[in-house]
TORKOL-4160 file (C-alpha; in steps of 0.2 Angstrom, whole numbers, padded with zeros to 4 digits, m for minus):
230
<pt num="1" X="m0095" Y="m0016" Z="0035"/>
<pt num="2" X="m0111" Y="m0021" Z="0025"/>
<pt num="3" X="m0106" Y="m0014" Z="0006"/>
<pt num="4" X="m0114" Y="m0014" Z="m0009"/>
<pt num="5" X="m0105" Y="m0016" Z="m0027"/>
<pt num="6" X="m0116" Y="m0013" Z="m0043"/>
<pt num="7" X="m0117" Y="m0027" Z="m0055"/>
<pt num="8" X="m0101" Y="m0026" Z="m0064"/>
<pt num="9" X="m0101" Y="m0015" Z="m0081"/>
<pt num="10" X="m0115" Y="m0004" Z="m0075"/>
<pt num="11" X="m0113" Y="0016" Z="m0066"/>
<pt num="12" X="m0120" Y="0023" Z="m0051"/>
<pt num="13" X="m0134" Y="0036" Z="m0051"/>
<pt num="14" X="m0120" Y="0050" Z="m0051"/>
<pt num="15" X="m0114" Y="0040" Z="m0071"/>
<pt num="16" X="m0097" Y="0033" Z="m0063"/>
<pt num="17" X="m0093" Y="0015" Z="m0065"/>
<pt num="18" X="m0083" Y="0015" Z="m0049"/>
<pt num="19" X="m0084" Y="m0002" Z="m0039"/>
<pt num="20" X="m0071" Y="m0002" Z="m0025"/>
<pt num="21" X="m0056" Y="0009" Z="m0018"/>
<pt num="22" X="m0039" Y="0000" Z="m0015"/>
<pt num="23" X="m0027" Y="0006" Z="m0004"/>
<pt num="24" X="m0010" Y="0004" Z="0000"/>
<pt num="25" X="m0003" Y="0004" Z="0019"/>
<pt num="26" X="0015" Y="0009" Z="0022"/>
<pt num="27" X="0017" Y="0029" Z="0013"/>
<pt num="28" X="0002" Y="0028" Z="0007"/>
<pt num="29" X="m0011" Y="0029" Z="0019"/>
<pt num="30" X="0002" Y="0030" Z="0034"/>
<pt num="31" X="0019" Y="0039" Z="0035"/>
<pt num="32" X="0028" Y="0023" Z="0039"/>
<pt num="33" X="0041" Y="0022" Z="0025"/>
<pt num="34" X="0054" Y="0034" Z="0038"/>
<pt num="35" X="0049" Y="0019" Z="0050"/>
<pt num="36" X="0056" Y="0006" Z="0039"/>
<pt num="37" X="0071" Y="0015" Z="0034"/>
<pt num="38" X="0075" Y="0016" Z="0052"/>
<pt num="39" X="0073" Y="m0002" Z="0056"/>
<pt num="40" X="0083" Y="m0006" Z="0040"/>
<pt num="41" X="0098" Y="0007" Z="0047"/>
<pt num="42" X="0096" Y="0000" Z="0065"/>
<pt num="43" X="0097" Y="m0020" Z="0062"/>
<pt num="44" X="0110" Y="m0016" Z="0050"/>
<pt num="45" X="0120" Y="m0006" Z="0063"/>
<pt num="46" X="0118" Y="m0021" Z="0074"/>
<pt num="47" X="0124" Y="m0032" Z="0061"/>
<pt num="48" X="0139" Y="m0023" Z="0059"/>
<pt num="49" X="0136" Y="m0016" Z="0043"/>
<pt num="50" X="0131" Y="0003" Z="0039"/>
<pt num="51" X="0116" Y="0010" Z="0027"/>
<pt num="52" X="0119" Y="0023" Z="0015"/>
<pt num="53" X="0107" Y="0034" Z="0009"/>
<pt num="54" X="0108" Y="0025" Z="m0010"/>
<pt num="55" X="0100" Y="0011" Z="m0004"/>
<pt num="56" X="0084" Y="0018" Z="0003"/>
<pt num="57" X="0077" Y="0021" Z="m0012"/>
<pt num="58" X="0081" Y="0003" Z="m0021"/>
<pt num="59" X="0071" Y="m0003" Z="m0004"/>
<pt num="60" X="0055" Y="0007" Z="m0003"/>
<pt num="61" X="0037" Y="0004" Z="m0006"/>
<pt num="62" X="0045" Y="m0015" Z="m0012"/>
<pt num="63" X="0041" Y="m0032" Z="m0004"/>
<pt num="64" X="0049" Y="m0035" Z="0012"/>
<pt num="65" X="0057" Y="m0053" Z="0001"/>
<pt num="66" X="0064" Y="m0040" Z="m0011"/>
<pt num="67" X="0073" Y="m0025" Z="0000"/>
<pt num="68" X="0078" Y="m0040" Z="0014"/>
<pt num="69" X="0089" Y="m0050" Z="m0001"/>
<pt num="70" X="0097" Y="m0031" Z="m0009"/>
<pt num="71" X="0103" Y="m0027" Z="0010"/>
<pt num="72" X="0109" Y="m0045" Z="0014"/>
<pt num="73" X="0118" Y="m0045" Z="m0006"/>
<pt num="74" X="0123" Y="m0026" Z="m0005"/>
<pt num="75" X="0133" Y="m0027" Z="0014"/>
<pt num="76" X="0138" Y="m0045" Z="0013"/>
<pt num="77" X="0128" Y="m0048" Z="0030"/>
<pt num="78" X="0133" Y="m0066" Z="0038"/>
<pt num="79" X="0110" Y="m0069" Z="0042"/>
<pt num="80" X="0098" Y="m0079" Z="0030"/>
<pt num="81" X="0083" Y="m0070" Z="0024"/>
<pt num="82" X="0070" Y="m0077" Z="0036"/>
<pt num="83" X="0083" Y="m0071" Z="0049"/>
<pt num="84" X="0082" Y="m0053" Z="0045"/>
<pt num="85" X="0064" Y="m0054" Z="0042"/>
<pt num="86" X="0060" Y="m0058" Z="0060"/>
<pt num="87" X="0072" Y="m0044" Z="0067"/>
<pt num="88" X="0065" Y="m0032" Z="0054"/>
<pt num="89" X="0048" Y="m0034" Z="0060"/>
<pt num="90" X="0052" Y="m0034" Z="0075"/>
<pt num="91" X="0062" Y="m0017" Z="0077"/>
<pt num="92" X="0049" Y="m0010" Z="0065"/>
<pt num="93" X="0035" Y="m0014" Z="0080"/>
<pt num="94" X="0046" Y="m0006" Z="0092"/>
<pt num="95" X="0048" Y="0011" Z="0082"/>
<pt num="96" X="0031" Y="0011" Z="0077"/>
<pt num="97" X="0027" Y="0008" Z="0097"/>
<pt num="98" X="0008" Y="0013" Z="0096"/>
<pt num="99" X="0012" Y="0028" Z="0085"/>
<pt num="100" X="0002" Y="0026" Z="0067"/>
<pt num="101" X="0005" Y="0046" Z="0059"/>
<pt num="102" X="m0008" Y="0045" Z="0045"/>
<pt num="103" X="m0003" Y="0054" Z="0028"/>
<pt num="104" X="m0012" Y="0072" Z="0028"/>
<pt num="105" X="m0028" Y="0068" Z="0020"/>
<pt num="106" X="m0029" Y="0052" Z="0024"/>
<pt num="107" X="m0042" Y="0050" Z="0041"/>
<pt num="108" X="m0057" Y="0062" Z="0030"/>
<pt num="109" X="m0054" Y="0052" Z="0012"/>
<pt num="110" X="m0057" Y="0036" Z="0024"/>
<pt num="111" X="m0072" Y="0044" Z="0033"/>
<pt num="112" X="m0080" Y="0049" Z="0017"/>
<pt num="113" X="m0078" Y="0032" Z="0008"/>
<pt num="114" X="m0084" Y="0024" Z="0025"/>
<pt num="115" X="m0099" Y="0036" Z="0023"/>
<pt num="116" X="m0104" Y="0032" Z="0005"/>
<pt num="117" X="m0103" Y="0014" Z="0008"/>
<pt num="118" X="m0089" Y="0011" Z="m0006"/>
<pt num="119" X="m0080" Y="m0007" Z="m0005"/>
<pt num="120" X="m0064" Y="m0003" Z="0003"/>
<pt num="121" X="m0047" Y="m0013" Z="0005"/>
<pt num="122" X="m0031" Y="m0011" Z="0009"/>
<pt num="123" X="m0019" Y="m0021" Z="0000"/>
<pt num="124" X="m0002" Y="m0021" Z="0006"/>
<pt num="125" X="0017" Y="m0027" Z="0005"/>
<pt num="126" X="0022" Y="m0029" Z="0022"/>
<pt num="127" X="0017" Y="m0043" Z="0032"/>
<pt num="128" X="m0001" Y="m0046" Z="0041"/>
<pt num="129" X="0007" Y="m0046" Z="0058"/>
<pt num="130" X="0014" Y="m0028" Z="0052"/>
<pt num="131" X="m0004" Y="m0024" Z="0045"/>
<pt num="132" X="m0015" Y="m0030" Z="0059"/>
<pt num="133" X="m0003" Y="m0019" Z="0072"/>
<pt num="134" X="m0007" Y="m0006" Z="0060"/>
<pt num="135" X="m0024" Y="m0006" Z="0058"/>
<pt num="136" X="m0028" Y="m0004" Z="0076"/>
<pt num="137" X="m0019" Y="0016" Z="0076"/>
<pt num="138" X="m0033" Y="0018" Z="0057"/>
<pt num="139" X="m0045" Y="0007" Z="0060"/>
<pt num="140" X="m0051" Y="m0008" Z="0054"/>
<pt num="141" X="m0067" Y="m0005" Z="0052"/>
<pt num="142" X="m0063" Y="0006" Z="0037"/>
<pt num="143" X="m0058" Y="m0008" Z="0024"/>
<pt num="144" X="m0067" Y="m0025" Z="0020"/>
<pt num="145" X="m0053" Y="m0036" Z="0014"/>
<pt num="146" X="m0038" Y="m0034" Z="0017"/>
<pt num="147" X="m0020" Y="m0041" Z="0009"/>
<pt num="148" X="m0004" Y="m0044" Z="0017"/>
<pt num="149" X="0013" Y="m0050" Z="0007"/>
<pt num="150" X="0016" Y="m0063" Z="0014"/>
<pt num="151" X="m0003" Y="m0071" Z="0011"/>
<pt num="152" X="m0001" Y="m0070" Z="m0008"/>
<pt num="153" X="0011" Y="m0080" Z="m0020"/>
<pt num="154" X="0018" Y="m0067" Z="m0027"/>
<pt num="155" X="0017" Y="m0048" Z="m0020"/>
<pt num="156" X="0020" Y="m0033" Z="m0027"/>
<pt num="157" X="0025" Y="m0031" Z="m0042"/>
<pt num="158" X="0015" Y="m0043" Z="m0047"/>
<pt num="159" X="m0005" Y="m0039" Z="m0049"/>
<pt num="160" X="m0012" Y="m0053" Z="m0039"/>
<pt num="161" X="m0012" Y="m0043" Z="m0021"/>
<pt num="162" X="m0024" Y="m0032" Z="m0032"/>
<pt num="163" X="m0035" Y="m0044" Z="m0041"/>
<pt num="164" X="m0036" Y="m0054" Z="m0026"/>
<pt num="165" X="m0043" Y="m0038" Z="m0016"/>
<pt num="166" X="m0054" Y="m0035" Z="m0031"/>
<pt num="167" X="m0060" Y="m0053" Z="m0033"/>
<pt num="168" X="m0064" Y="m0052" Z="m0015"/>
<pt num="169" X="m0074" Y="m0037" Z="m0014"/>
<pt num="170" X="m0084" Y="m0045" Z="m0032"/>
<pt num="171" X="m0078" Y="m0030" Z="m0041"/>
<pt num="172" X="m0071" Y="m0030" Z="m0057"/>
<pt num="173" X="m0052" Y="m0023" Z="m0059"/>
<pt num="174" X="m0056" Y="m0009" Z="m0072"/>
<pt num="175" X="m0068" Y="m0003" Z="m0061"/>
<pt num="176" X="m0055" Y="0000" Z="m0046"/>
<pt num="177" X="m0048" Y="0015" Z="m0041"/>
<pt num="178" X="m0029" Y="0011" Z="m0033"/>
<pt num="179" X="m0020" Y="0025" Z="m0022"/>
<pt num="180" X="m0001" Y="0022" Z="m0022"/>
<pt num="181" X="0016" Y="0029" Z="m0017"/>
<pt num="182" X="0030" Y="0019" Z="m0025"/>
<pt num="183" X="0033" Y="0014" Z="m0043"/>
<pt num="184" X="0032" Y="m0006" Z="m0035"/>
<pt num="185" X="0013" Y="m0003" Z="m0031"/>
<pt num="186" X="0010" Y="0006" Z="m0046"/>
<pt num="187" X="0012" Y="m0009" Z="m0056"/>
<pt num="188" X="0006" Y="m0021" Z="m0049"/>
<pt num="189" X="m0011" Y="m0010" Z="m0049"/>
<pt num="190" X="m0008" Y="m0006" Z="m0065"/>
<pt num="191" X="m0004" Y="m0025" Z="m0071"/>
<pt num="192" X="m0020" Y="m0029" Z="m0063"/>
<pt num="193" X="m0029" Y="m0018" Z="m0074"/>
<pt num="194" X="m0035" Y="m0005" Z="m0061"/>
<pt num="195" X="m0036" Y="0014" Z="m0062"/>
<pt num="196" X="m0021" Y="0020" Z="m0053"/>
<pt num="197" X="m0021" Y="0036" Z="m0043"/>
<pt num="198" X="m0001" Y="0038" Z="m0038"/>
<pt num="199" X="0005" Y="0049" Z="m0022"/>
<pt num="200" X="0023" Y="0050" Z="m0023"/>
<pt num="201" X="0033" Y="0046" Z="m0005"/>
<pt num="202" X="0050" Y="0045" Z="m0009"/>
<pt num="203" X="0053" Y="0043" Z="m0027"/>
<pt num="204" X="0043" Y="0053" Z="m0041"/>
<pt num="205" X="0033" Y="0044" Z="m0053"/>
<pt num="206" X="0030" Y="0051" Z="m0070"/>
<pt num="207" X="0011" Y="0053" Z="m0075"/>
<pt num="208" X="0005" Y="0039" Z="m0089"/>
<pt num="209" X="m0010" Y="0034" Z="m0100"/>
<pt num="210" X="m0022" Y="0028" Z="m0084"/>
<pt num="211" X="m0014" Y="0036" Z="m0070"/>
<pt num="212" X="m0015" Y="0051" Z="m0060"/>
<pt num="213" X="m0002" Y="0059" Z="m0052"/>
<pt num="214" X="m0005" Y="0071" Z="m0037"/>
<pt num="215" X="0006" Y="0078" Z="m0023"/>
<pt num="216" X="m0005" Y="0073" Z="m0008"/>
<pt num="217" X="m0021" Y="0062" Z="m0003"/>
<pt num="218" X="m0029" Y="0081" Z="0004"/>
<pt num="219" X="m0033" Y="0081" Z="m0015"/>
<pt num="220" X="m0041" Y="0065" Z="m0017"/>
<pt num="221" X="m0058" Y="0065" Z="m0013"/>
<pt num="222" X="m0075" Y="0054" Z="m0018"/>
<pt num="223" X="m0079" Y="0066" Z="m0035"/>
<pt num="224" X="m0061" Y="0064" Z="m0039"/>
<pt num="225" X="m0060" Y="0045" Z="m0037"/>
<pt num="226" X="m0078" Y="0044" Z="m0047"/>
<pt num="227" X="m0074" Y="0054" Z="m0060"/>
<pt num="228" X="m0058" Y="0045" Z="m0065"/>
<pt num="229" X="m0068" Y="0027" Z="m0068"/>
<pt num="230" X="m0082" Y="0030" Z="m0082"/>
């Protein structure tokens, strides 16, 4: 996708200051979390060990590293971490099988950026093998860069997922408008400097000094995004 990104500090002809849209995958921009859950409950099951609902909220919207090690720690599972990696992937791939449900508002916001030509990515926790089988049900062609966990140092909560997609589109971090779902991605966007625009999934998240909080991506639209960067 051929983008242009106005030379940082300056606005558009409309006065916004807005440079580039980052997304997150799993909640976010696809109802995937219930996916997860299910393949964390089912290699469990196989493991011998049972999930209780208390645990599905310590392990959402976090990097896979992170809700792998609480399972592993909170059930006493006999499997290393690479171990359940693997198998978690892998049942995730089967559930999923073919069927990407994208969160209500979420095929028109991407049209409309598309349409505009505004430097797009997806920055995300899960692992590019998880991304790439995603992106063929959304589209690929929507985003410019993309970010998986396991191609970054440190994943989210840390910002460089987000300054990495923002270095990469040349776009300067306080010019970036980020569109989450957990309280993980919320600050590692908000770390990195960006404009955060939060979409609760499982777990609410308060409203803060730089963030929006709204109930669903049917209320995000360009104007919206535009007039939260000035």
């Amino acid at each position: 996708m051929t983008t242009t990104i106005p030379a940082l500090g300056t606005k558009t002809a409309d006065g916004s200051a807005l440079q580039a849209v980052l997304l997150d995958m799993d909640g976010t921009l696809v109802d995937t979390e219930g996916f997860w859950w299910q393949a964390e409950v089912d290699v469990f099951h196989g493991l011998g060990h049972t999930l209780g609902e208390e645990h599905r909220e310590v392990v959402v919207g976090g990097p896979m590293t992170r809700s792998a090690t609480h399972l592993i720690n909170a059930t006493g599972a006999d499997i290393t971490l690479d171990e359940l990696t693997v198998l978690l992937n892998d049942r995730f791939e089967v559930l999923l099988d073919g069927n990407v449900p994208l969160m209500p508002g979420a095929r028109r916001l991407l049209g409309e950026l598309a349409a505009h030509e505004i430097p797009t990515a997806l920055v995300s926790a899960s692992h590019r093998r998880i991304i790439d089988r995603v992106l063929r049900g959304v589209g690929p062609e929507h985003f410019a860069f993309t970010v998986a966990g396991d191609e970054v140092a440190r994943t989210k909560p840390h910002p460089e997922p987000y300054l990495t997609a923002a270095a990469q589109l040349g776009a300067d971090p306080a010019r970036c408008a980020v569109i989450e779902d957990t309280v993980t991605g919320v600050a590692a966007a908000e770390a990195a400097g960006c404009r955060v625009i939060a979409v609760p999934s499982v777990a609410p998240i308060a409203p803060a000094l730089g963030r929006t909080v709204v109930s669903s991506l049917e209320e995000v639209d360009l104007a919206f995004l535009r007039s939260l960067v000035i």
